[in-house]
N, C-alpha and C positions, 0 to 999 in steps of 0.2 A: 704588017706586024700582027700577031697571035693578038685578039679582041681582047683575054683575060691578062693578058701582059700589060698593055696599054694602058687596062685600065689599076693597074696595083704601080705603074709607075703613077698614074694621073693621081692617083690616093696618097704613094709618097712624096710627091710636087706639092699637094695642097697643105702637106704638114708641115715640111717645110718652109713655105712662103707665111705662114699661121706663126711658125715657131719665130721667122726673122723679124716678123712685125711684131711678133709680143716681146721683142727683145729690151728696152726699154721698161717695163713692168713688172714682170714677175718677180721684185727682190727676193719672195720666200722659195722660189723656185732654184735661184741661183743662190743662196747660200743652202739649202738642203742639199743639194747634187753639185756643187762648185763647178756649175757650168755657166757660159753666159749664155745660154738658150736651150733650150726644149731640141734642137736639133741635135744637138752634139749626142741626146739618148739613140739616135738611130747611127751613131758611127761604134762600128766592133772595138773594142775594147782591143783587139787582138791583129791589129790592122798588118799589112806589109808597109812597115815605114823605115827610115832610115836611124841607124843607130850605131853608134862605133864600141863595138864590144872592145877589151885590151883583154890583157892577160892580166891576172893579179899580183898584187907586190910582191915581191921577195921577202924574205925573211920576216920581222916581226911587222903586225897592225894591228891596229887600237880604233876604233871609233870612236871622234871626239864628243862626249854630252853636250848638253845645252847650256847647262848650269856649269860648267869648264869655261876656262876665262876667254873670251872675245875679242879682238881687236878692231871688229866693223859691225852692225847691223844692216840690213839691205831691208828697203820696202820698194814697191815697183808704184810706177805713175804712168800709166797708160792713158793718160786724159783724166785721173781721177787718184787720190789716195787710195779710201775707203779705211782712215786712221784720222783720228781728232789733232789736228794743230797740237794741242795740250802734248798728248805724247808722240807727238813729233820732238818739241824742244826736248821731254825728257830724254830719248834717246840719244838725243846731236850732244847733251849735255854726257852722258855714260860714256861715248864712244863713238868714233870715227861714222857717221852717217851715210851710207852708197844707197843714193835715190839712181834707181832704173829709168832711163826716159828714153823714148823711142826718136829723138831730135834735138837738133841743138836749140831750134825755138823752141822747144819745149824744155830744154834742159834751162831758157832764160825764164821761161814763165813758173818755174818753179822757185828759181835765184829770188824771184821777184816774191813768189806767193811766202816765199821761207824768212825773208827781210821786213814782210808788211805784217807777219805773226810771230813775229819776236825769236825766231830759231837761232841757234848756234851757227852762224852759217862757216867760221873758222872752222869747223867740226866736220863738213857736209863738202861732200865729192859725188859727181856724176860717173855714168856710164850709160851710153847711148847705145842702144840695142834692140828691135823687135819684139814686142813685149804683144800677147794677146788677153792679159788678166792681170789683175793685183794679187792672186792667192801665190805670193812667194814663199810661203811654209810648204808649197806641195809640188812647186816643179823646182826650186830656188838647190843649188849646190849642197850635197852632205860633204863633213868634211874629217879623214882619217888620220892619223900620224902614224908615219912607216918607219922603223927600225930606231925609235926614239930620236929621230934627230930632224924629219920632215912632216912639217902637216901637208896633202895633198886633198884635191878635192875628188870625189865618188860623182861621176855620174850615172843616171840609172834611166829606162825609158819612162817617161811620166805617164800615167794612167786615163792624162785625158787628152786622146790622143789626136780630136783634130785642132788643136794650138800646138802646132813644130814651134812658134818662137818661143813659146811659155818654155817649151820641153828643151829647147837649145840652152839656156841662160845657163845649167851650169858648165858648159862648155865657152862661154862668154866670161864668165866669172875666174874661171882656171884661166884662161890668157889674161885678164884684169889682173889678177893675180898675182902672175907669173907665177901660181903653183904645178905640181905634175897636175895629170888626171888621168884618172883610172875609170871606164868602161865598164860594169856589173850589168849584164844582161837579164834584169829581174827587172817585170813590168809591176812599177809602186807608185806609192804619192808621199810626201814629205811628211804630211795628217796624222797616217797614220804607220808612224816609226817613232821612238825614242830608243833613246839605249843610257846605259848609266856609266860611262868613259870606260868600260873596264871590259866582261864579258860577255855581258847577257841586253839585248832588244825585245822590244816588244811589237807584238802590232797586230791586230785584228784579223780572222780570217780573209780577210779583202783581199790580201795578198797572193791568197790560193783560188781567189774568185779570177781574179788579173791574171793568173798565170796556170788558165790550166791545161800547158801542156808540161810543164812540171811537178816530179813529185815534192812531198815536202822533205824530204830527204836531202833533195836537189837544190829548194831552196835555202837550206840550211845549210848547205855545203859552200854556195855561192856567197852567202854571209860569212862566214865563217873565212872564207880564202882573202875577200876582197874588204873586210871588216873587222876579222878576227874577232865575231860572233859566238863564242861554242855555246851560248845557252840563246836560242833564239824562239822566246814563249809567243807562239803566235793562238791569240784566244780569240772565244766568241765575244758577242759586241751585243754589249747589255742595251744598248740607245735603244734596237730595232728598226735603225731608216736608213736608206739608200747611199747611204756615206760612208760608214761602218767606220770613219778613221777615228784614231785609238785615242787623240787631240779634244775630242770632243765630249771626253766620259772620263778619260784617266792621265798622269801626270806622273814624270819621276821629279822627285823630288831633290834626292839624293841616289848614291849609290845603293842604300837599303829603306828608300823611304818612300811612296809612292801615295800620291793622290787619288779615289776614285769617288766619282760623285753618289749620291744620293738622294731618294726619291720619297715622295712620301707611299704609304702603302695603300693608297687608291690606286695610284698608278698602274699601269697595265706591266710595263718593265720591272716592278720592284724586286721582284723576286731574282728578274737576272740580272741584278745591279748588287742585290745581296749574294750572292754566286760569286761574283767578279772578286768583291771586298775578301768573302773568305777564302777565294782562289790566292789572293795576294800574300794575305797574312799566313797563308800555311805553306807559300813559297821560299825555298833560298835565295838569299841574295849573293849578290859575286862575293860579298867580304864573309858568308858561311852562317850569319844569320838570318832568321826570317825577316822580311818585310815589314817596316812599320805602316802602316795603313793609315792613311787621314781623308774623311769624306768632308765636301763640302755639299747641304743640302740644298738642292735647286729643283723646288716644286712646281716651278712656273718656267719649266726649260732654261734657268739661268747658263750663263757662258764660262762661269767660273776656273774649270780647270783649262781652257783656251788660253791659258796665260804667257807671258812670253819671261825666262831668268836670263837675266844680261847680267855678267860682272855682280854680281851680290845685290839686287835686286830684282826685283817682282814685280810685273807692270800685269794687273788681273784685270781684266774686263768687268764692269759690275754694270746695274739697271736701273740705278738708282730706287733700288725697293728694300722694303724691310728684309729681306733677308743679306746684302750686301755686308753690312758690318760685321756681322757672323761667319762669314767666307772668307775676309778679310783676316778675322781671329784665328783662322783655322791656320792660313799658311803660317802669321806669326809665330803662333806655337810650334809647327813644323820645323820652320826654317828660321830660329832667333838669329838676332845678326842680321838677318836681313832687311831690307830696305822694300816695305812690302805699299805698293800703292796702286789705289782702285783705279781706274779706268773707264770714265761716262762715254758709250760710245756717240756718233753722229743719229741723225735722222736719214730716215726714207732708205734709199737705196743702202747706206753703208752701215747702216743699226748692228748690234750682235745680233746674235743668234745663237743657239747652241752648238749650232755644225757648223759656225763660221766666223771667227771672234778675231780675237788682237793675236793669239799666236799665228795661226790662217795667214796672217798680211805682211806678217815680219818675218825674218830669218838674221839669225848670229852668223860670225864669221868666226872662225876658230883663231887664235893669240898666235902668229906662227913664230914667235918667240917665246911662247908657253916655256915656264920653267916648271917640269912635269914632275911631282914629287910620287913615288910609286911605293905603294904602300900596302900592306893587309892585317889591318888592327888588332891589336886584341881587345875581345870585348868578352861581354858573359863572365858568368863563372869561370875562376883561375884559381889552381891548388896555391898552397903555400909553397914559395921558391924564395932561393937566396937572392934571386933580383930576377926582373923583367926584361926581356930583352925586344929592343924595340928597332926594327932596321927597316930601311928603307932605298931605292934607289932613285936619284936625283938626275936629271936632264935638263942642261940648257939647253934648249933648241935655240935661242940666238945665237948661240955661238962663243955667249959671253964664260967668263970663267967664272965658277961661285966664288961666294965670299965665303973663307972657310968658317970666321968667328961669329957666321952667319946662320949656319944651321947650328939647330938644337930641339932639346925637347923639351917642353915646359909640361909637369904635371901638377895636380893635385891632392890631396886625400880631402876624401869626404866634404869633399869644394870649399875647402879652405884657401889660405893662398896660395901663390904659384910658385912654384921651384922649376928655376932653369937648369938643366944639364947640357952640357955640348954633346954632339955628336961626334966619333972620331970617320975622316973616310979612308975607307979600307981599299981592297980592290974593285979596280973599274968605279962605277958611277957610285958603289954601299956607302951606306954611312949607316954607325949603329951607338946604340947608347943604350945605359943600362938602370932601369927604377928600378931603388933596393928592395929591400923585403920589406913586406907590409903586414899588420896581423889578420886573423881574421875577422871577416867581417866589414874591414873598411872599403869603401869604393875609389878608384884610383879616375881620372878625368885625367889627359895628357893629350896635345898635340904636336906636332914639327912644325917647326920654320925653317925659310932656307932663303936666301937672296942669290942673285946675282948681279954685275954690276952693268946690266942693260939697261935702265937699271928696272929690275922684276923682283919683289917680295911675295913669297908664295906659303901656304898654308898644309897642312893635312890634318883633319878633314880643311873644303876648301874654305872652310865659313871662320875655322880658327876657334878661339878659345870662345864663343855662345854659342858651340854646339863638338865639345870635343866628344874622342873617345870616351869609352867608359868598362870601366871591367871591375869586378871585384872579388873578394878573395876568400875562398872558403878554406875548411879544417878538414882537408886530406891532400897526402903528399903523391894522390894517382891524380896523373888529369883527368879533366871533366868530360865524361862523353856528352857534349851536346842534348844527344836525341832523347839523352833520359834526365836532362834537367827540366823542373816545373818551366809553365809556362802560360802565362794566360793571354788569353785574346778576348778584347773588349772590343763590344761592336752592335750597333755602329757608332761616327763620331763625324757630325753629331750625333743626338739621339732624338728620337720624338716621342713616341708613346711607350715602346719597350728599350732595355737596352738587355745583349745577350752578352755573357761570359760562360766560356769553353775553357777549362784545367787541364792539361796535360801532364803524365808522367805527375800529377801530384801523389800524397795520402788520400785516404779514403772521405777524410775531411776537410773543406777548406770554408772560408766564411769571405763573404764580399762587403764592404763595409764603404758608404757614397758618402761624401762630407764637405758640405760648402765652403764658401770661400773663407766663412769668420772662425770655422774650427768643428761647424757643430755636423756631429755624427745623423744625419738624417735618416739613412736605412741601412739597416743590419740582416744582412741574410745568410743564414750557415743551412749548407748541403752536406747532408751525410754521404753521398756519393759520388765523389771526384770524379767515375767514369760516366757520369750521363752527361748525352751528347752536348746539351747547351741549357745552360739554367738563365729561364727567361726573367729579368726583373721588371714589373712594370711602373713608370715613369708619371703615369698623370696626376699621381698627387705633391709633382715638386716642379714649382718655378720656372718659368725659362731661365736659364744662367748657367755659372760655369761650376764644374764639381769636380772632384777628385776622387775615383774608384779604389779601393785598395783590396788587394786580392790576399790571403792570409793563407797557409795549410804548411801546417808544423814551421819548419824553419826559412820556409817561401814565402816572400814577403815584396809583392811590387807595386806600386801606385803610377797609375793612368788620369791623364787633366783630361775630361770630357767637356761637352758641350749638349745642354739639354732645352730645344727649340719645339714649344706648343706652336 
């Protein structure tokens, strides 16, 4: 054997045998890179492995969100959780529980461990399978609905590519199932992918790291055929570490409302963490507005947006440190209606981390009796009309039939109380109804109901009347072009020592006006020039607590709840 051969295999022998003996220790190694060893960096990313590519659906597909109703969660147990007892019950209590276990004695030592810590166990179903890790957020099943009547499960090759059993499970889970499954030949990870049920996914260049014999043309095409993807934003990755998934820094929240973290300004990232935030806020979302942006601050690498939305709650990983109840604040305001609760993780080996938390270990199962209510609101500015027309289309996927005296639209004026209207249904799945004319100036709040006798009560938006639409009515009978109504973006939120407001499309003057919780106007700032780029306020001479921004310029008039943390 060539002498200079021998000895560069003898150098990668020694790293390896290094790597499999540190394999028990390095916890910050294996949640930074969600490997279980230092070896797996020397396997190609791009390996020749097996993979069963299909063809893609027919006709219509949809990727189902996270925050879209569920009917299982899965966490895997490979000889180990790496999740706290505590949200274990919580979940078994939400929704049907599928623990992965690689044996039937193991599937009893679990029976046994979930009986001696108080679990749901009526709740909880196994599935015995070859497991090589617990990170079921990143090789665990995605899951589509085709032609409005089937959810199906997406397999895809998992990015770490020497665990085949990690990478097989959603091929295991589609037979568990008895769902189709469909083949996407794009090499990803669960981490870092969200989508908002509708059009548009997100996910880190990682993606184009993983696949580069791909262009991104290609892989936007692939999304798009086997996802029904047509906006698929794949951005840079403000963290800077070796993970790059999108899990670990940002969060959808909704269809128009998205999480991304924040840093304080020592930080070496802040800058591309403030990038990301303004990247969001000056995005469309699928329903035609821009993104509402909510940061949660995490100066000590907190794990905050790692969080897992099951059925109308929020299970957030927190560290038990001062900034916790403040991250906590953020989703509430986000997400009212929901059911928001922190998450102290384990010791040692299973602690958070930032690139490795409570979403990382869990994964949802899509409702495949989802009653899908399909909709695209109106919001913003609306001229003056003889009435509003609000339609929508409705899908049972159980199968079941609606209850007709069951859809309706309930609205409001100026969040008063609620007025019900029915909906009439028209052809195929529509149902439409109509809010009369309104004058100007009032603000109109409205969402749908719809039953079916599966029995499924279902919402739009999903959260229902503590966080409905919103639209209000101005004095011209031309619609409103969007692009030229004011528009301010407040940021960041929270805030620490400055906070920045950007005017768009206003007058030449606008005034910004911060006012605490008891009434009292604390800073008043008027800029004569609505087109400079961002008018910096600074924040150290007021309190930590909660405050209310109000942006003014001529007959634009919006108010923003911040959060301001020394």
């Amino acid at each position: 054997m060539n002498k200079k051969l021998f000895l560069f295999l003898a150098a990668i022998s020694m790293v390896l045998v290094s790597a499999a003996q540190n394999h028990t220790a390095p916890y910050q190694f294996q949640s930074a890179y969600h490997m279980l060893d230092s070896s797996e960096l020397l396997v190609p990313r791009i390996p020749s492995k097996a993979f069963t590519q299909t063809s893609p659906p027919t006709g219509t597909v949809k990727a189902i969100a996270e925050f879209e109703p569920a009917q299982s969660v899965i966490i895997s147990y490979p000889g180990y959780f790496g999740i706290p007892y505590p949200l274990i019950a919580l979940l078994s209590q939400n929704c049907n529980l599928i623990t992965l276990v690689t044996s039937s004695s193991q599937q009893t030592t679990v029976a046994n461990l979930y009986t001696t810590n108080g679990i749901t166990t009526a709740n909880c179903t196994y599935k015995i399978c070859p497991l090589d890790s617990y990170w079921s957020r990143d090789y665990g099943p995605w899951f589509i609905m085709t032609n409005n009547n089937t959810i199906a499960v997406l397999d895809f090759p998992y990015n770490r590519t020497s665990r085949p059993n990690d990478d097989n499970v959603p091929v295991v889970m589609a037979s568990y199932l008895t769902e189709p499954l469909y083949g996407m030949n794009v090499m990803t990870t669960g981490g870092n992918f969200m989508c908002d049920g509708m059009s548009a996914a997100a996910m880190t260049t990682l993606v184009t790291d993983d696949n580069p014999t791909l262009t991104v043309a290609q892989i936007d095409t692939a999304f798009k055929q086997y996802m029904g993807i047509t906006h698929n934003l794949i951005t840079d990755d403000p963290l800077g570490l070796y993970i790059k998934h999108i899990d670990c820094w940002g969060k959808f929240l909704d269809v128009d409302k998205i999480l991304v973290a924040s840093v304080p300004t020592s930080n070496a990232q802040y800058d591309q963490y403030e990038a990301m935030a303004t990247y969001w806020q000056n995005t469309v979302s699928s329903y035609g507005n821009n993104f509402q942006v909510y940061r949660t601050y995490e100066p000590n690498a907190e794990p905050y947006s790692n969080s897992l939305i099951l059925n109308k709650h929020v299970y957030v990983p927190i560290m038990n440190d001062s900034y916790d109840a403040a991250a906590l604040a953020v989703y509430q305001n986000a997400m009212p209606g929901y059911t928001i609760h922190g998450i102290i993780g384990l010791t040692g080996t299973d602690k958070w981390y930032d690139t490795d938390a409570l979403h990382c270990r869990t994964h949802e199962v899509a409702d495949t009796g989802y009653l899908y209510i399909k909709h695209y609101p109106l919001l913003g500015a609306k001229p003056v009309q003889l009435q509003y027309l609000i339609s929508a289309d409705i899908y049972a996927l159980s199968g079941k039939a609606i209850v007709t005296d069951s859809v309706y639209v309930k609205y409001n004026i100026n969040h008063g109380l609620w007025i019900k209207i029915a909906m009439t249904h028209g052809t195929g799945n529509t149902w439409t109804a109509n809010i009369p004319q309104q004058p100007v100036g009032d603000t109109v709040c409205y969402y749908i109901h719809a039953s079916d006798i599966s029995p499924r009560n279902q919402t739009h938006p999903l959260i229902g009347a503590p966080d409905p639409h919103k639209f209000w009515i101005i004095g011209t009978t031309d619609i409103a072009d969007n692009k030229t109504q004011p528009n301010a973006l407040v940021f960041p939120n929270p805030a620490n020592n400055n906070l920045f407001v950007e005017l768009k499309n206003a007058e030449d003057k606008f005034t910004v006006k911060i006012v605490d919780l008891l009434g009292n106007e604390v800073k008043t700032i008027t800029e004569n020039n609505a087109y400079t780029d961002l008018l910096r306020i600074p924040l150290s001479d007021l309190q930590s607590g909660t405050y209310f921004v109000q942006v003014l310029s001529g007959s634009y008039v919006t108010t923003k709840k911040i959060m301001v943390i020394h």
